[in-house]
PLY file of the C-alpha trace (Angstrom):
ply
format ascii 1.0
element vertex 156
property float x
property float y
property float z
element edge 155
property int vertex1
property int vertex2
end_header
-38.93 121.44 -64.98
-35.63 123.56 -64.21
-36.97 125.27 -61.66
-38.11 121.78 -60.28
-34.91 120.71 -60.52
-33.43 123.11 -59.01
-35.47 123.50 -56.01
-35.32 119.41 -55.32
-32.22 118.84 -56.23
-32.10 116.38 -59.05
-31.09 116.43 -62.81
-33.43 113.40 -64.44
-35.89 113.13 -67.10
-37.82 111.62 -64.40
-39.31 113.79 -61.35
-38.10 112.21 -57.80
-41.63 111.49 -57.62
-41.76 109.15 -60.57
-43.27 111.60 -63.62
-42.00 111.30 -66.77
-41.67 113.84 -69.95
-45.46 112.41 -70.84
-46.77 113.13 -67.46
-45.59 116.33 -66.98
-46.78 117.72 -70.30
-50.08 115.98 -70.10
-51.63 118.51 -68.02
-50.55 121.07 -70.18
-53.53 119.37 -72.66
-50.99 118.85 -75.13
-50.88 115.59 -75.84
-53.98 114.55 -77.89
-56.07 111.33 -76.73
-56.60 109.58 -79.74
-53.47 110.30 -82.04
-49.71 109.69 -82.26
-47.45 112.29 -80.43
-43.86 112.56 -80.47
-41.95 114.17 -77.26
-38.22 114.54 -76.93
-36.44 116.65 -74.10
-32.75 117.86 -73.81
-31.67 118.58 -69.83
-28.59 120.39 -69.40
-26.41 122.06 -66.29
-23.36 124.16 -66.78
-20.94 126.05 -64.29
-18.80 129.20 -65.26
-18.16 129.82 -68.51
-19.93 126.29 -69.61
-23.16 128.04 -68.26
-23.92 130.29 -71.32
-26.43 129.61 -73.84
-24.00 129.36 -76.71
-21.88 126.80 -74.07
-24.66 124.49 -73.49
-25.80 124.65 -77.47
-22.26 123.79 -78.46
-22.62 120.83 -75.84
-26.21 119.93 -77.36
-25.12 119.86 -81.10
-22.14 118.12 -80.42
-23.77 115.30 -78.91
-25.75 113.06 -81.73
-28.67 112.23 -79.13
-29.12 115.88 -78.27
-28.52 116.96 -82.29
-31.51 114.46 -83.16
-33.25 116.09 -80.76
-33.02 119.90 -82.19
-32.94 119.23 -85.73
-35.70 116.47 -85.83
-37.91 117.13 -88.42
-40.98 115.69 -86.98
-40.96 118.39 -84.16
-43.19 121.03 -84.73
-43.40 122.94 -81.03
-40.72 123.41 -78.76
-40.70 124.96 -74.97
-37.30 126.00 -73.17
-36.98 126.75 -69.61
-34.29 128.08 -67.56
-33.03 128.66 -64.31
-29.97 129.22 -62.18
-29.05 126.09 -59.99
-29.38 125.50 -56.64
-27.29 127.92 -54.09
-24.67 124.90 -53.43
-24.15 123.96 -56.88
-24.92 127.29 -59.29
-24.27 127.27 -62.36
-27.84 127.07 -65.16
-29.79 124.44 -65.74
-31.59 124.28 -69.16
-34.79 122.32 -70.33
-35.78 122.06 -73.97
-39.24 120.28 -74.60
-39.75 119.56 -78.54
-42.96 117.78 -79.21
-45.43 116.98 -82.24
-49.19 115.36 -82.39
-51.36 114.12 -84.74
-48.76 112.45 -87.36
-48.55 108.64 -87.91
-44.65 107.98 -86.25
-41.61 107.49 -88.56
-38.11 105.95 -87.60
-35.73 108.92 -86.68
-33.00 109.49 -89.22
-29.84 110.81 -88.13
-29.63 114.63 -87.84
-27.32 116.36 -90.44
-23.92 116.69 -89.75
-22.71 120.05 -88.56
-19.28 121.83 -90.75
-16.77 122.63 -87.96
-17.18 126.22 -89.03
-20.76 126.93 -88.88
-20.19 125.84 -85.03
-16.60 126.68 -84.12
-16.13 123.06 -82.67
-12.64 122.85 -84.18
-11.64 124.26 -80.52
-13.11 121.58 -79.03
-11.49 118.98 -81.27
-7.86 120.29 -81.34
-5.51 118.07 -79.32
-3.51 121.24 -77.80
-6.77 121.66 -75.88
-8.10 118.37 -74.38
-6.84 119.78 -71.04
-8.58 122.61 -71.22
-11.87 120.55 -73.00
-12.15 117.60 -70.37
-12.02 120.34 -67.67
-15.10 121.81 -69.50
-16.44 118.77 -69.32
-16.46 117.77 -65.74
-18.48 121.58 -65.28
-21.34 120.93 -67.81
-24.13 118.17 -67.73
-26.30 116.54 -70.48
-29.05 113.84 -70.90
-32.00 113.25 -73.20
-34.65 111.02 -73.98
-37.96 110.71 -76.92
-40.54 109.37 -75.85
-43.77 108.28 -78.98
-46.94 107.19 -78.42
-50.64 106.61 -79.45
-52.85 108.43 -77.41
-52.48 109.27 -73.82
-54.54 109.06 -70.20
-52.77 110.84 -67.38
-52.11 108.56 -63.91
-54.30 110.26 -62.07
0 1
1 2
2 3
3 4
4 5
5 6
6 7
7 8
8 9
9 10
10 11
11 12
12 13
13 14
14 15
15 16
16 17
17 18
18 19
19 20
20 21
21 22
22 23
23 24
24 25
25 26
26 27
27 28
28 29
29 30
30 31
31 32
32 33
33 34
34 35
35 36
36 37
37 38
38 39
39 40
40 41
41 42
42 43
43 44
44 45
45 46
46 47
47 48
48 49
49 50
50 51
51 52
52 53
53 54
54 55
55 56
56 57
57 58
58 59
59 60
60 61
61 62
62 63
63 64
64 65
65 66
66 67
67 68
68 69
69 70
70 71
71 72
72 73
73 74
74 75
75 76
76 77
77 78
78 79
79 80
80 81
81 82
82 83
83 84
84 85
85 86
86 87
87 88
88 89
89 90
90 91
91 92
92 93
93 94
94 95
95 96
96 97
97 98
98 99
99 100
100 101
101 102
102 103
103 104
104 105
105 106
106 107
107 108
108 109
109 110
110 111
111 112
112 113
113 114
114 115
115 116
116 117
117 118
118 119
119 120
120 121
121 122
122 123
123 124
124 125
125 126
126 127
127 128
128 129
129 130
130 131
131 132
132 133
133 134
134 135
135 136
136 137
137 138
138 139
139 140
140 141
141 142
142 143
143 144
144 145
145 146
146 147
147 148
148 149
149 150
150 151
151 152
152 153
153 154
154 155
């Protein structure tokens, strides 16, 4: 999916041509036919120094959509893919697919909040630097989504 991205042009949870997180792992045989599966996906882009690894999982555990994401307890596989962006733009973009099949769905609880040490965020959260952090911001992209379902049939 980055290297999708990157070669069209896009940064969605949905392919240009209209496949979502469920089709584009369904061909993978992943998801089973006839039992519940879970799928959650975090996107991310980053430019310069909001480009690294440790930059773009700052940005994901700082975000409670993205947290729920990496600490849900229900996931049991996870696939990461990355690339550097297009020529025009740069930067990295960053794909983390978490998934899980074969257990009856429960209601996601809130991840566990994170100590400002363990992650160094009191950077991010000290006024001196909200220059400095909204600049950050405008170079570094985020977006995910969980999908849950009962069995699955591909479109095609």
């Amino acid at each position: 999916m980055a290297a999708d991205m990157a070669a069209r042009h896009f940064f969605a949870h949905v392919t240009p041509d209209g496949l979502t997180l469920a089709d584009r792992v369904a061909p993978t045989g992943y998801l089973p036919e006839n039992d519940v599966w879970l799928l959650t996906e975090n996107l991310a882009w980053g430019l310069g120094d909001m480009s690294s690894p440790l930059a773009i999982a700052f940005g994901w555990m700082n975000s409670p959509e993205h947290r729920l994401n990496l600490l849900d307890p229900e996931v049991q596989d996870v696939g990461i893919g990355v690339t550097p962006g297009p020529d025009d733009m740069g930067g990295m973009i960053y794909v983390a697919d978490f998934g899980s099949r074969g257990q009856a769905p429960t209601p996601p609880t809130a991840a566990p909040a994170l100590t400002l040490q363990s992650l160094r965020l009191h950077f991010l959260r000290n006024p001196r630097n909200s220059r400095r952090t909204a600049r950050a911001a405008r170079r570094q992209k985020r977006s995910s989504v969980r999908l849950r379902g009962r069995g699955f049939r591909s479109r095609g």
